[in-house]
PDB file with SEQRES, HELIX, SHEET and CRYST1 records, atoms N, CA, C and O in Angstrom:
SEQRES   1 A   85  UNK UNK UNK UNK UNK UNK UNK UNK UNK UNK UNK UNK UNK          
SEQRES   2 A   85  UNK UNK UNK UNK UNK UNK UNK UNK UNK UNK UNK UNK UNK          
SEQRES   3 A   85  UNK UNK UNK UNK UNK UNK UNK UNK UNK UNK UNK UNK UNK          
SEQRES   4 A   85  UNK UNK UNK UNK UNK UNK UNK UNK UNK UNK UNK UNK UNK          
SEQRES   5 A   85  UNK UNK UNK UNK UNK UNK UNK UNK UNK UNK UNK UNK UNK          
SEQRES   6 A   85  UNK UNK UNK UNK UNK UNK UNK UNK UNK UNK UNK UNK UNK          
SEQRES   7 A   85  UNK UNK UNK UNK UNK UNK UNK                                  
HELIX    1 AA1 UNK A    5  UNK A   18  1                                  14    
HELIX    2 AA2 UNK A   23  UNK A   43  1                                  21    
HELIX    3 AA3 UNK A   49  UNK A   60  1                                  12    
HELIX    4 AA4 UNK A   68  UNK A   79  1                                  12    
CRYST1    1.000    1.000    1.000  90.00  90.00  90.00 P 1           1          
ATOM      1  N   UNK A   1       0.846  -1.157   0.000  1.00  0.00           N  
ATOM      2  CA  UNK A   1       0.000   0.000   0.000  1.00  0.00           C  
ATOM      3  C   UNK A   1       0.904   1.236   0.000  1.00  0.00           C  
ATOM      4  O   UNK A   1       2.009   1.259   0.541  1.00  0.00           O  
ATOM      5  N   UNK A   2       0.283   2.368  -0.720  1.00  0.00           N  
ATOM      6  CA  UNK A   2       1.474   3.326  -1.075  1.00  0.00           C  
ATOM      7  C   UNK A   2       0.583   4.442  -0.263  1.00  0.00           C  
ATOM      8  O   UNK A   2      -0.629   4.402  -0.478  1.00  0.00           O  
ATOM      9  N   UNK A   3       1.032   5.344   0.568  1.00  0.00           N  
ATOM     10  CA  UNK A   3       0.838   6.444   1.470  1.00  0.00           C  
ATOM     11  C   UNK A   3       1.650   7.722   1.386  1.00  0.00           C  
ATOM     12  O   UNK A   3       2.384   7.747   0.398  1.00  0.00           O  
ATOM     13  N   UNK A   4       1.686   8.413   1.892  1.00  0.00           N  
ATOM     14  CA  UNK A   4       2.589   9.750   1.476  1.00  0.00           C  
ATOM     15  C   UNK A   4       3.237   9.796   2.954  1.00  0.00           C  
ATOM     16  O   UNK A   4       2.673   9.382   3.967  1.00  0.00           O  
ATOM     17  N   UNK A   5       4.452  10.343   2.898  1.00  0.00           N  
ATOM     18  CA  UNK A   5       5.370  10.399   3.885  1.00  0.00           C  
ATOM     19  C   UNK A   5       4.468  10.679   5.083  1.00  0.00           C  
ATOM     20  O   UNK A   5       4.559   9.847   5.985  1.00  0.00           O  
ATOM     21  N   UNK A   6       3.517  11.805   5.292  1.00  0.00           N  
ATOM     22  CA  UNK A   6       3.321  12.292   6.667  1.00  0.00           C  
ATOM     23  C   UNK A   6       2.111  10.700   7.405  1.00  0.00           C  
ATOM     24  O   UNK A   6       2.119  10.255   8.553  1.00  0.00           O  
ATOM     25  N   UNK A   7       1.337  10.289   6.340  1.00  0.00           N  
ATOM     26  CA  UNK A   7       0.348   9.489   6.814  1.00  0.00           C  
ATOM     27  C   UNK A   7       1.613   7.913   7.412  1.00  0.00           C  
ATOM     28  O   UNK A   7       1.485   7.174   8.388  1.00  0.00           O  
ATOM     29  N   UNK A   8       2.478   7.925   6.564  1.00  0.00           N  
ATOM     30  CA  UNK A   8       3.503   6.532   7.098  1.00  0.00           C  
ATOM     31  C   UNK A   8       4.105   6.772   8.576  1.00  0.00           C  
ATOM     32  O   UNK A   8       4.175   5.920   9.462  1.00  0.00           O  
ATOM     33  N   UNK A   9       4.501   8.048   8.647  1.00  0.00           N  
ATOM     34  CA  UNK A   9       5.415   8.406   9.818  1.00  0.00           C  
ATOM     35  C   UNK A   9       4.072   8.567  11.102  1.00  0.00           C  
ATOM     36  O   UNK A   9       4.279   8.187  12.254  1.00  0.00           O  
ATOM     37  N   UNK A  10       2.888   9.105  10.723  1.00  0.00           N  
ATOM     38  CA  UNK A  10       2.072   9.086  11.563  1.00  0.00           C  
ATOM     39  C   UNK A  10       1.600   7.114  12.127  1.00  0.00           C  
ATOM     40  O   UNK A  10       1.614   6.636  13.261  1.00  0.00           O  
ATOM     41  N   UNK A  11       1.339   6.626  11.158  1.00  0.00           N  
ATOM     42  CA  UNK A  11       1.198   5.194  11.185  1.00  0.00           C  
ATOM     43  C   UNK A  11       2.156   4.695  12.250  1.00  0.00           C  
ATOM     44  O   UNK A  11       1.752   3.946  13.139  1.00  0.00           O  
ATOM     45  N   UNK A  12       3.584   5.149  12.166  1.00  0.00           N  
ATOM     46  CA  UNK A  12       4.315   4.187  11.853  1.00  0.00           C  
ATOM     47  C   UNK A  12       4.766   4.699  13.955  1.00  0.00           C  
ATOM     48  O   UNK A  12       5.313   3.923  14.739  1.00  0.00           O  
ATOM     49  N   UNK A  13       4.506   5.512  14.144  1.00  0.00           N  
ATOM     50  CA  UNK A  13       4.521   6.392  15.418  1.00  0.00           C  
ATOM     51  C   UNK A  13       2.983   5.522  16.151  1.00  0.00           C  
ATOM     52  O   UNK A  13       3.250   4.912  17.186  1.00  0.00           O  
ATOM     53  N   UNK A  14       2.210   5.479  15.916  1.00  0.00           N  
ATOM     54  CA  UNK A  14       1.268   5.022  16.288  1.00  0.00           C  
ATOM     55  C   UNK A  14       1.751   3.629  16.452  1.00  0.00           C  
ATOM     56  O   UNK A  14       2.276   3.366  17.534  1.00  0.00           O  
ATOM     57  N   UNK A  15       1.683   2.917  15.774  1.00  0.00           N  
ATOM     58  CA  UNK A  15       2.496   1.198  15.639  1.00  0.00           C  
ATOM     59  C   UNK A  15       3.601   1.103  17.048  1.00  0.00           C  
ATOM     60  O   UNK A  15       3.798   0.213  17.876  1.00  0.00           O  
ATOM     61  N   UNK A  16       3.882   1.764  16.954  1.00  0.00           N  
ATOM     62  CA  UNK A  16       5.122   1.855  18.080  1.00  0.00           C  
ATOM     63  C   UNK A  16       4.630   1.786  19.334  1.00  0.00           C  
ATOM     64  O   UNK A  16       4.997   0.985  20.193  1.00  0.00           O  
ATOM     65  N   UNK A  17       3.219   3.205  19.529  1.00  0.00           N  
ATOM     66  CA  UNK A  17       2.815   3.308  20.462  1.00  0.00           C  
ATOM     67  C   UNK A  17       2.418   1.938  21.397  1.00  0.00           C  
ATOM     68  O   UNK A  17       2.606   1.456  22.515  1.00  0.00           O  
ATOM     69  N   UNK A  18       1.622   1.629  19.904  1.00  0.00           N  
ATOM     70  CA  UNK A  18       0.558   0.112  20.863  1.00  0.00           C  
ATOM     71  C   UNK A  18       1.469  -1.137  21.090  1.00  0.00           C  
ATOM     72  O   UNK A  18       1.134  -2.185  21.643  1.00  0.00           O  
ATOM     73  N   UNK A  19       2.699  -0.819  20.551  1.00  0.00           N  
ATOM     74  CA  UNK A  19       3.978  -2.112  20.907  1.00  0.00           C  
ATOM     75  C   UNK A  19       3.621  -2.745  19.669  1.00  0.00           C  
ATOM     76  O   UNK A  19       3.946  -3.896  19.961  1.00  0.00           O  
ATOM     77  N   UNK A  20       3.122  -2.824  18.323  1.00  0.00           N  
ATOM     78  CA  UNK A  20       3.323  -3.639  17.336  1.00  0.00           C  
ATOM     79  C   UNK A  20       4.982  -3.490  16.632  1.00  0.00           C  
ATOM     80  O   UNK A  20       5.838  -2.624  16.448  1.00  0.00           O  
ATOM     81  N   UNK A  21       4.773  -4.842  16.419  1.00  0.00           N  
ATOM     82  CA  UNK A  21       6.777  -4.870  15.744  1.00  0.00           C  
ATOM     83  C   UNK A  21       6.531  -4.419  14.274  1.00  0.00           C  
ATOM     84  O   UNK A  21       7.568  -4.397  13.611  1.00  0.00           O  
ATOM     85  N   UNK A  22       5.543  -4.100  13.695  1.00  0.00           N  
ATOM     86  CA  UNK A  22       5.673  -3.956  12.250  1.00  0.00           C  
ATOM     87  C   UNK A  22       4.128  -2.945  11.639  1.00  0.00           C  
ATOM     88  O   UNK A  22       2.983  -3.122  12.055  1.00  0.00           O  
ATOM     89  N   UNK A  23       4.524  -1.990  10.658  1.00  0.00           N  
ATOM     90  CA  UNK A  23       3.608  -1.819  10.321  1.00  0.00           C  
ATOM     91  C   UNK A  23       2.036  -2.973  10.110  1.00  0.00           C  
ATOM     92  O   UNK A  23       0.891  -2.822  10.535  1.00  0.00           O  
ATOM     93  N   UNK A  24       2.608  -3.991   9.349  1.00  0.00           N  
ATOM     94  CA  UNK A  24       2.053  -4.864   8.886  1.00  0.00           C  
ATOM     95  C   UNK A  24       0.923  -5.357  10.111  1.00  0.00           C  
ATOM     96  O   UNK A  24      -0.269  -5.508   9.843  1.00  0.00           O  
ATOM     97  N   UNK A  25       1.488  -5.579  11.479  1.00  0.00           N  
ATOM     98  CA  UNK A  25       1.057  -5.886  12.302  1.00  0.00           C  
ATOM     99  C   UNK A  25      -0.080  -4.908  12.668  1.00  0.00           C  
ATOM    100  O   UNK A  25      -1.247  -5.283  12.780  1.00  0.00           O  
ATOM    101  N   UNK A  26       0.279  -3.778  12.829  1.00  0.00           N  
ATOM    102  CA  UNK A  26      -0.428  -2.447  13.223  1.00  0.00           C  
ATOM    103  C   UNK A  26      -1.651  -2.211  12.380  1.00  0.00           C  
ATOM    104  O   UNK A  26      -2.687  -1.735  12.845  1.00  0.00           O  
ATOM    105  N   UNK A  27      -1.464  -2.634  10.870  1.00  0.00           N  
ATOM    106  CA  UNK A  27      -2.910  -2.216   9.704  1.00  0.00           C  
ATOM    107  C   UNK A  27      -4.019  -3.815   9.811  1.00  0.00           C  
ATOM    108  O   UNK A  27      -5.187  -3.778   9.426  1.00  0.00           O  
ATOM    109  N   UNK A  28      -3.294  -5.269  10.464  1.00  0.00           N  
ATOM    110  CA  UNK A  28      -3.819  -5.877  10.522  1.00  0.00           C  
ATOM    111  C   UNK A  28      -4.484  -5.773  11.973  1.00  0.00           C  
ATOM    112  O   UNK A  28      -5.493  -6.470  12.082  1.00  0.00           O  
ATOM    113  N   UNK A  29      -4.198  -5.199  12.865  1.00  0.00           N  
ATOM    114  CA  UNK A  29      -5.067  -5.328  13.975  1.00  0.00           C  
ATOM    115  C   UNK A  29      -5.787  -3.880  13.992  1.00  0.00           C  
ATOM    116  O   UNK A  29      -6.666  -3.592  14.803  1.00  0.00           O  
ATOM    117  N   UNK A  30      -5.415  -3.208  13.225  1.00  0.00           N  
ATOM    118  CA  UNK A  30      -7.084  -1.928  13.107  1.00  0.00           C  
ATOM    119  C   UNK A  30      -7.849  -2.966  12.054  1.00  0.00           C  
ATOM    120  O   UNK A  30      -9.057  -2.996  12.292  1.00  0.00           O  
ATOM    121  N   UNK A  31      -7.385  -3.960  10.774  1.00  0.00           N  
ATOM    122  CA  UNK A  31      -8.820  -4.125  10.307  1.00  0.00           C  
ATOM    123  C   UNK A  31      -9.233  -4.806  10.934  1.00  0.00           C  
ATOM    124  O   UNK A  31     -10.461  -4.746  10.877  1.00  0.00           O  
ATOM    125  N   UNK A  32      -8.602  -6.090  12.119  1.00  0.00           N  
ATOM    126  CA  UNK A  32      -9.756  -6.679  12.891  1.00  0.00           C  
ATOM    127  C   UNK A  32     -10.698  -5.907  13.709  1.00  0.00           C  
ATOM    128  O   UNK A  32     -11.927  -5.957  13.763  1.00  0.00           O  
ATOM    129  N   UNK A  33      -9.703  -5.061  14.438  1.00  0.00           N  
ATOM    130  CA  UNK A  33     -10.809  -4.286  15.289  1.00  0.00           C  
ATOM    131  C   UNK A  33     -11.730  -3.543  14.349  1.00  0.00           C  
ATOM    132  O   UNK A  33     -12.870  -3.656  14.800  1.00  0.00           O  
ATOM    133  N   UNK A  34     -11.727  -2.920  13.373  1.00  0.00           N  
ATOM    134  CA  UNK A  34     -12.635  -1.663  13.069  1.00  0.00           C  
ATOM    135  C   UNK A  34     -13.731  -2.328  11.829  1.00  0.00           C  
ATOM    136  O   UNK A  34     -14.815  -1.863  11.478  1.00  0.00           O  
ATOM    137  N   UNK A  35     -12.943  -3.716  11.264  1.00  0.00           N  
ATOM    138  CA  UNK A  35     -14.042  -4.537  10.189  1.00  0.00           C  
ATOM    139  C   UNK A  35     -15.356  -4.939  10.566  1.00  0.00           C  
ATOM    140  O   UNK A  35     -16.295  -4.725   9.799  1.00  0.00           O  
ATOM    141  N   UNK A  36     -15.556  -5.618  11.902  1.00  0.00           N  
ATOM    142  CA  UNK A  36     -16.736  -6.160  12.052  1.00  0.00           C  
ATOM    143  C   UNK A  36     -17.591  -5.240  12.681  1.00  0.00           C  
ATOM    144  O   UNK A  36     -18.767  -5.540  12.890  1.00  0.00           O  
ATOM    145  N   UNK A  37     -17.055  -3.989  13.053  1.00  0.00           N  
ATOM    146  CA  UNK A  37     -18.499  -2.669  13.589  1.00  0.00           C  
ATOM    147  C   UNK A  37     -18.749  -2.288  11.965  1.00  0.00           C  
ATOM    148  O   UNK A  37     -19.873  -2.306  11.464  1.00  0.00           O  
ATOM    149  N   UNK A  38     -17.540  -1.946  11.231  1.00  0.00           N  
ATOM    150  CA  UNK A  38     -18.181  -1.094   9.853  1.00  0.00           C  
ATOM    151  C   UNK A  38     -19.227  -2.339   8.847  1.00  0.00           C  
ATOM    152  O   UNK A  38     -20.134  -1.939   8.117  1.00  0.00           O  
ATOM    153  N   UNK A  39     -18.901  -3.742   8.987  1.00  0.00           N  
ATOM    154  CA  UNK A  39     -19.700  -4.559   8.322  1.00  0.00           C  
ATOM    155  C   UNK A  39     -21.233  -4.499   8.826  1.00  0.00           C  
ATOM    156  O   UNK A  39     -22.290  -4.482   8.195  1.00  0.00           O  
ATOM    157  N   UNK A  40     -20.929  -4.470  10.276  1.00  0.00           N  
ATOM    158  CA  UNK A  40     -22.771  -4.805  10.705  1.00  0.00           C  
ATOM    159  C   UNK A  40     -23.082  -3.386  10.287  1.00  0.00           C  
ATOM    160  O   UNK A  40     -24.017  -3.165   9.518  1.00  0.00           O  
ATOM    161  N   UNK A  41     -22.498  -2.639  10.661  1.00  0.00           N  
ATOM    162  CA  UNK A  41     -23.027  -0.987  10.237  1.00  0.00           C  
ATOM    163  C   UNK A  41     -24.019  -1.414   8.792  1.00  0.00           C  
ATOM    164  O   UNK A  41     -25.223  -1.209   8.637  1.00  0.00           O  
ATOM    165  N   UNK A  42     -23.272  -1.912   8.067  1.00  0.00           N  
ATOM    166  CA  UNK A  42     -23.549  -1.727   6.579  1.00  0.00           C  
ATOM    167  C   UNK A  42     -24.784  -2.947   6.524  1.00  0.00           C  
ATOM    168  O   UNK A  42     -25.582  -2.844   5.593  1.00  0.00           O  
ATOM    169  N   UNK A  43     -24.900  -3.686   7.147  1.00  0.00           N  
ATOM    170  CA  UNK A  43     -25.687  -4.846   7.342  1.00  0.00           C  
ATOM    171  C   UNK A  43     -26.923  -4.913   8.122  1.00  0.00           C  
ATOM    172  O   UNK A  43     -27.643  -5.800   7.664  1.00  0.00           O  
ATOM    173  N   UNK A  44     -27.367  -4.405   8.976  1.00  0.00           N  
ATOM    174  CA  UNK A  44     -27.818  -4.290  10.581  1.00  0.00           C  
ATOM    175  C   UNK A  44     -29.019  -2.877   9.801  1.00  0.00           C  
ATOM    176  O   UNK A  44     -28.490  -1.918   9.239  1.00  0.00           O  
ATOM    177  N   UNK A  45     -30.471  -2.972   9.893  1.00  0.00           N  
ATOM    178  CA  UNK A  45     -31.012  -1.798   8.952  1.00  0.00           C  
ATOM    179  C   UNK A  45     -31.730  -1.450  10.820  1.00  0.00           C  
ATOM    180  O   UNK A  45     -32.197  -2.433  11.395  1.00  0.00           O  
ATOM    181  N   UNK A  46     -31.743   0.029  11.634  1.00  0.00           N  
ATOM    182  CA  UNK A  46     -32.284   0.072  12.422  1.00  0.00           C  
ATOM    183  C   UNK A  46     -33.476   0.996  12.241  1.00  0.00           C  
ATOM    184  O   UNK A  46     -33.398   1.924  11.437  1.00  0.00           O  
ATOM    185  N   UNK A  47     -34.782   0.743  13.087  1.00  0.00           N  
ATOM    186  CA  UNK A  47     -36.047   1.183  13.020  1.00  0.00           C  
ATOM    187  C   UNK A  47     -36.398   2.066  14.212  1.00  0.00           C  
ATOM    188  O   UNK A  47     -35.767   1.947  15.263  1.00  0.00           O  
ATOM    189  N   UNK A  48     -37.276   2.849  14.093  1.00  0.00           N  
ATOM    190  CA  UNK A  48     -38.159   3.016  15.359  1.00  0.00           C  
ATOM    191  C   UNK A  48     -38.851   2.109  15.379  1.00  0.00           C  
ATOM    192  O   UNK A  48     -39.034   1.210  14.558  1.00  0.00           O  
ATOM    193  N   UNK A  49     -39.474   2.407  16.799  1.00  0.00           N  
ATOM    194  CA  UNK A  49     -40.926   1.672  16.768  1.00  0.00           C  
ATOM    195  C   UNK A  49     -42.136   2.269  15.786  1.00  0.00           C  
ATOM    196  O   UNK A  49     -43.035   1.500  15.445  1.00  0.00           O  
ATOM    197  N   UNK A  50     -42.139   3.606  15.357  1.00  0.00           N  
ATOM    198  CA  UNK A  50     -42.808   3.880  14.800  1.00  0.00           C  
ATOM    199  C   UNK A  50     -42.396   3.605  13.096  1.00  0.00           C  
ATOM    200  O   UNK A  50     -43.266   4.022  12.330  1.00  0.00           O  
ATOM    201  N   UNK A  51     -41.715   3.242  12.721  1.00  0.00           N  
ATOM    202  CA  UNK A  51     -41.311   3.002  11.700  1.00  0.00           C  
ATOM    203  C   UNK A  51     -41.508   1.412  11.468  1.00  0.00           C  
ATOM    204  O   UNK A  51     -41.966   1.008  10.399  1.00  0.00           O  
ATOM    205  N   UNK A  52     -41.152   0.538  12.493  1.00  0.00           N  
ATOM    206  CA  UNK A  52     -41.147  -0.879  12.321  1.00  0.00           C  
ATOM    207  C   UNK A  52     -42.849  -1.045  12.167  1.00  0.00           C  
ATOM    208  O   UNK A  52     -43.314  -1.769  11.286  1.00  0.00           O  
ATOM    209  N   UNK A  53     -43.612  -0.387  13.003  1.00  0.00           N  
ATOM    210  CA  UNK A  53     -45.162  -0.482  13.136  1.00  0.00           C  
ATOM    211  C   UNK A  53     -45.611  -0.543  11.507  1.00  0.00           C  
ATOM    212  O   UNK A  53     -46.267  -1.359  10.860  1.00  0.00           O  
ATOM    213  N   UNK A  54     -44.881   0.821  11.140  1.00  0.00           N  
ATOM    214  CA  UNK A  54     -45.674   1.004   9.669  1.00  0.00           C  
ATOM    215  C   UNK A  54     -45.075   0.284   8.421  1.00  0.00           C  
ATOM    216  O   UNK A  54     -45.392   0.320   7.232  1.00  0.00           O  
ATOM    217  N   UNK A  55     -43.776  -0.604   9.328  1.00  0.00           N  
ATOM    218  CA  UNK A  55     -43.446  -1.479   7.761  1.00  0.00           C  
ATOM    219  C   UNK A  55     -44.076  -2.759   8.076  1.00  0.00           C  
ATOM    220  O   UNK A  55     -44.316  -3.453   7.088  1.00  0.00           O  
ATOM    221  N   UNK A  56     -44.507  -3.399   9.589  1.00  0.00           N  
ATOM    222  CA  UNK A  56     -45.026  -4.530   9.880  1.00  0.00           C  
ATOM    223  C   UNK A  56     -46.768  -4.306   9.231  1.00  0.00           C  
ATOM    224  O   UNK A  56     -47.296  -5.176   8.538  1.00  0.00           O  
ATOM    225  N   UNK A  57     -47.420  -3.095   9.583  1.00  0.00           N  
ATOM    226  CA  UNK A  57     -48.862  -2.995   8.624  1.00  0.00           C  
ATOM    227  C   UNK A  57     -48.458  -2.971   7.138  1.00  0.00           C  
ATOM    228  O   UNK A  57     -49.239  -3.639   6.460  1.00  0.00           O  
ATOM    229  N   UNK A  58     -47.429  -2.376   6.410  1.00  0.00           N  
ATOM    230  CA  UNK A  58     -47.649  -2.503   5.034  1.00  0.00           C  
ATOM    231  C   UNK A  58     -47.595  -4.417   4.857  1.00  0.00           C  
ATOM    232  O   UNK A  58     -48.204  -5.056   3.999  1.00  0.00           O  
ATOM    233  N   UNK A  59     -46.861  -4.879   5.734  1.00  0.00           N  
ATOM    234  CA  UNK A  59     -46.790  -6.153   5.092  1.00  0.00           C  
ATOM    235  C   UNK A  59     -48.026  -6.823   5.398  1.00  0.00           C  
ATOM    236  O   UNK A  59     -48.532  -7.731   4.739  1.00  0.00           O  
ATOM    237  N   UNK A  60     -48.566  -6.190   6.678  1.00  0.00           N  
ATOM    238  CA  UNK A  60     -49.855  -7.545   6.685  1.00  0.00           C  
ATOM    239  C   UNK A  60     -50.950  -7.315   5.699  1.00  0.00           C  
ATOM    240  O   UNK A  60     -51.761  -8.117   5.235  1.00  0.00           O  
ATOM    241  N   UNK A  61     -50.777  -5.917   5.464  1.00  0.00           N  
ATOM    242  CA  UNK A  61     -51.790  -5.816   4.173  1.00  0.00           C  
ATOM    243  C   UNK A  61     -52.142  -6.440   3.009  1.00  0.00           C  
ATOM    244  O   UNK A  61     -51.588  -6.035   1.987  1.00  0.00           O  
ATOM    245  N   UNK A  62     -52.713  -7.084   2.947  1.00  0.00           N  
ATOM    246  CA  UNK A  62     -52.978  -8.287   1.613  1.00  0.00           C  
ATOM    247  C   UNK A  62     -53.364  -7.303   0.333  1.00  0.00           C  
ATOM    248  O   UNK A  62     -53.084  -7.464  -0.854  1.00  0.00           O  
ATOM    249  N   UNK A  63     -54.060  -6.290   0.936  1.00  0.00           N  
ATOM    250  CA  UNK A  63     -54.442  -5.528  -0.458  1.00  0.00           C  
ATOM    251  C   UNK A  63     -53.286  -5.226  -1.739  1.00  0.00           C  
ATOM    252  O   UNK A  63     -53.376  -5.394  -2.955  1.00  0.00           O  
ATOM    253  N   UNK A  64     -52.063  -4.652  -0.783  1.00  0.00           N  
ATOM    254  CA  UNK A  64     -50.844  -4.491  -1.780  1.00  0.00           C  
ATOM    255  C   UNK A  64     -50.466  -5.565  -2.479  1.00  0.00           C  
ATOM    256  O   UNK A  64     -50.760  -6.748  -2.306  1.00  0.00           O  
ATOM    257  N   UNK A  65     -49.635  -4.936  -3.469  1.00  0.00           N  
ATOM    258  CA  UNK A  65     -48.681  -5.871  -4.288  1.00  0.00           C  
ATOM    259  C   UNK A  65     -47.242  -5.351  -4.598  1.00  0.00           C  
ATOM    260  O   UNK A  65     -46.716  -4.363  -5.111  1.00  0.00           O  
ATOM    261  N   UNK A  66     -46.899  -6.476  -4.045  1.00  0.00           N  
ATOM    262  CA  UNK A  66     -45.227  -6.143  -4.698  1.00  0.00           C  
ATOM    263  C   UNK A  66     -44.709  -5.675  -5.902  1.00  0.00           C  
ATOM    264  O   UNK A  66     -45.063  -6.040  -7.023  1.00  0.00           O  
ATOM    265  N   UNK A  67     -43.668  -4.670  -5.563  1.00  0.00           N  
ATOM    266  CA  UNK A  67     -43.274  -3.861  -6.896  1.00  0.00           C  
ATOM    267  C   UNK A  67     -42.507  -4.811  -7.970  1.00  0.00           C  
ATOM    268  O   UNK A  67     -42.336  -5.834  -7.307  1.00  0.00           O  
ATOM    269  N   UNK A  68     -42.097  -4.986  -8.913  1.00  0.00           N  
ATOM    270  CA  UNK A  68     -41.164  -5.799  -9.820  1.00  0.00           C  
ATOM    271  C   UNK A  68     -40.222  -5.798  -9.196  1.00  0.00           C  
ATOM    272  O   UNK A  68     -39.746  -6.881  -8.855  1.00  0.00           O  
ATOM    273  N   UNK A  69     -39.557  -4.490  -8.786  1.00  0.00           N  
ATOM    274  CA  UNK A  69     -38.405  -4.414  -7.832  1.00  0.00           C  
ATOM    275  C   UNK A  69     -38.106  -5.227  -6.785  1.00  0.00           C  
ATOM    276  O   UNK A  69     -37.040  -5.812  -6.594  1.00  0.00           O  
ATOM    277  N   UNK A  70     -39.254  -5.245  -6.000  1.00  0.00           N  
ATOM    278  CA  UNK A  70     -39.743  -5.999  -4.749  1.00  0.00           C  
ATOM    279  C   UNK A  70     -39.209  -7.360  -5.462  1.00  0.00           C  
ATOM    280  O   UNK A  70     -38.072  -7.694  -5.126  1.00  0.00           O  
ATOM    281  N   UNK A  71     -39.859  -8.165  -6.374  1.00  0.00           N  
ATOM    282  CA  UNK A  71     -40.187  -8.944  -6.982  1.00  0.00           C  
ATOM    283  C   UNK A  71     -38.576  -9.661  -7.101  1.00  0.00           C  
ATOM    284  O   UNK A  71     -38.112 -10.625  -6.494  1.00  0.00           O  
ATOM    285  N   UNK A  72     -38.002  -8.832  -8.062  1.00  0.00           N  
ATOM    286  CA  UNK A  72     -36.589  -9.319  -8.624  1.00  0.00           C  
ATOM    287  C   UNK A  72     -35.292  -9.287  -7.420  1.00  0.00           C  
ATOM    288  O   UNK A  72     -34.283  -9.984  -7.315  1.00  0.00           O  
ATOM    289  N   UNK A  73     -35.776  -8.251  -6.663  1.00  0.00           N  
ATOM    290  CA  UNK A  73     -34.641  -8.431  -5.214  1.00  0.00           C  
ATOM    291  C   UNK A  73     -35.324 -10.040  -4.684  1.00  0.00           C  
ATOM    292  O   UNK A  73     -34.621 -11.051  -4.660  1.00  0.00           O  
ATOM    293  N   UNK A  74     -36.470 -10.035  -4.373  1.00  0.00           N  
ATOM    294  CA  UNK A  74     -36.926 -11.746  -3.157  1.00  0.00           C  
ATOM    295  C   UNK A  74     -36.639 -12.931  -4.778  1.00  0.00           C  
ATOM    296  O   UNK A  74     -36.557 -14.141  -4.569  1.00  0.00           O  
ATOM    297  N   UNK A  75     -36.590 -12.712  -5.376  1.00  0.00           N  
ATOM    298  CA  UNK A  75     -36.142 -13.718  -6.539  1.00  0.00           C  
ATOM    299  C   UNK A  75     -34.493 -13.752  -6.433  1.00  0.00           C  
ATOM    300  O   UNK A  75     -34.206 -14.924  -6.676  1.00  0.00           O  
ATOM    301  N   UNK A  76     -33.280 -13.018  -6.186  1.00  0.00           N  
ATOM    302  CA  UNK A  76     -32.254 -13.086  -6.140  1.00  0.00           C  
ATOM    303  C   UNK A  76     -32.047 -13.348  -4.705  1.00  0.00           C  
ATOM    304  O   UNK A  76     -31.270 -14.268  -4.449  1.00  0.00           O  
ATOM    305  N   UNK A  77     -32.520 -12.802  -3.844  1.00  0.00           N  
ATOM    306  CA  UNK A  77     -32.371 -13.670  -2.660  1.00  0.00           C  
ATOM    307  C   UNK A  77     -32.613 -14.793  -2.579  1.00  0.00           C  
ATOM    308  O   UNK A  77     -31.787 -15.395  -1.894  1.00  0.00           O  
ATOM    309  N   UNK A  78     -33.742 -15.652  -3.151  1.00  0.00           N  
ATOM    310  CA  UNK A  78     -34.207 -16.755  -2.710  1.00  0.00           C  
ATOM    311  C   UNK A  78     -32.800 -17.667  -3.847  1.00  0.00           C  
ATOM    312  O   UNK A  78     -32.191 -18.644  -3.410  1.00  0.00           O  
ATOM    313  N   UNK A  79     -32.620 -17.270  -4.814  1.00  0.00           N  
ATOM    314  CA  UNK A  79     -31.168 -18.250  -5.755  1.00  0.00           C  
ATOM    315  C   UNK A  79     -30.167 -17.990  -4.961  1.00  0.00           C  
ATOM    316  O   UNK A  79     -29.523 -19.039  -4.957  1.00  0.00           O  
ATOM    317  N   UNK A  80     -29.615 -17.204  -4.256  1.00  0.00           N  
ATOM    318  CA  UNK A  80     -28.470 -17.144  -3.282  1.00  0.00           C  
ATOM    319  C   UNK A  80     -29.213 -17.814  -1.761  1.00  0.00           C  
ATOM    320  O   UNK A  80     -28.684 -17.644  -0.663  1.00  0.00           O  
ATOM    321  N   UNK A  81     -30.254 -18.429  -1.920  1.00  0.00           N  
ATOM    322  CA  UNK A  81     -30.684 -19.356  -0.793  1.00  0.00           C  
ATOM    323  C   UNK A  81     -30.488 -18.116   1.072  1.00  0.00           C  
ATOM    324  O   UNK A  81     -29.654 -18.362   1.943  1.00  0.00           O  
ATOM    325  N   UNK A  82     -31.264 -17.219   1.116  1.00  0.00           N  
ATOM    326  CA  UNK A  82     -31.292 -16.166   1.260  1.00  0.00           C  
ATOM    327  C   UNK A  82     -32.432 -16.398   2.161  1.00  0.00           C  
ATOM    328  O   UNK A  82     -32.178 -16.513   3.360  1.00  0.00           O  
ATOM    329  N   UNK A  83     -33.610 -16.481   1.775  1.00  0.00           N  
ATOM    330  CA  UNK A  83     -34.749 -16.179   1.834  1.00  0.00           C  
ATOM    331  C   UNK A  83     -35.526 -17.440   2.389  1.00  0.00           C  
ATOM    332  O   UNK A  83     -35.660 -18.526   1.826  1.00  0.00           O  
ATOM    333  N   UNK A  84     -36.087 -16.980   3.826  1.00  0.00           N  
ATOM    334  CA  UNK A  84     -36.528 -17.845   4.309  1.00  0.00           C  
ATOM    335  C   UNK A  84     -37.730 -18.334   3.922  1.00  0.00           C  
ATOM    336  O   UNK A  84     -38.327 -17.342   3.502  1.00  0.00           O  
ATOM    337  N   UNK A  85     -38.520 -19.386   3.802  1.00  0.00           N  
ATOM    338  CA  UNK A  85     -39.519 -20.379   3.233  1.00  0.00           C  
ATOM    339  C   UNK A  85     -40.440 -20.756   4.264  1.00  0.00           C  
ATOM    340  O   UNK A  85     -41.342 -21.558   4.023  1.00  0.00           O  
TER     341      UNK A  85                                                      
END                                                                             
């Protein structure tokens, strides 16, 4: 990975701090620590209660119909075995 002098020397000062022997060491233990909060971030969709209320009534509503959209996302979920049955 290519960086510019001030971001390496900052890195590389930091690395030191926490006692890692190597950069290498230092970029692999920020992505453990900082990968699995930014994944659920990206994963994890949060609601109100007032929000969960009004997506739990759109669904019990039988009157609606699913958009194509709707349609072609629960069709690619269900081939990546996704989608519960």
């Amino acid at each position: 990975m290519r960086v510019d002098l001030e971001t390496k020397q900052m890195a590389e000062r930091a690395s030191a701090a926490l006692g890692c022997s190597s950069l290498t060491e230092y970029i692999t233990r920020l992505i453990r620590e900082n990968s699995p909060e930014i994944i659920q971030q990206q994963t994890d969709i949060k609601l109100s209660n007032q929000q969960f209320e009004h997506f739990i009534g759109l669904c019990e509503d039988v009157t609606l119909k699913p958009s194509n959209k709707i349609l072609t996302a629960a069709k690619r979920l269900d081939n990546d075995g996704l989608m519960l049955k």
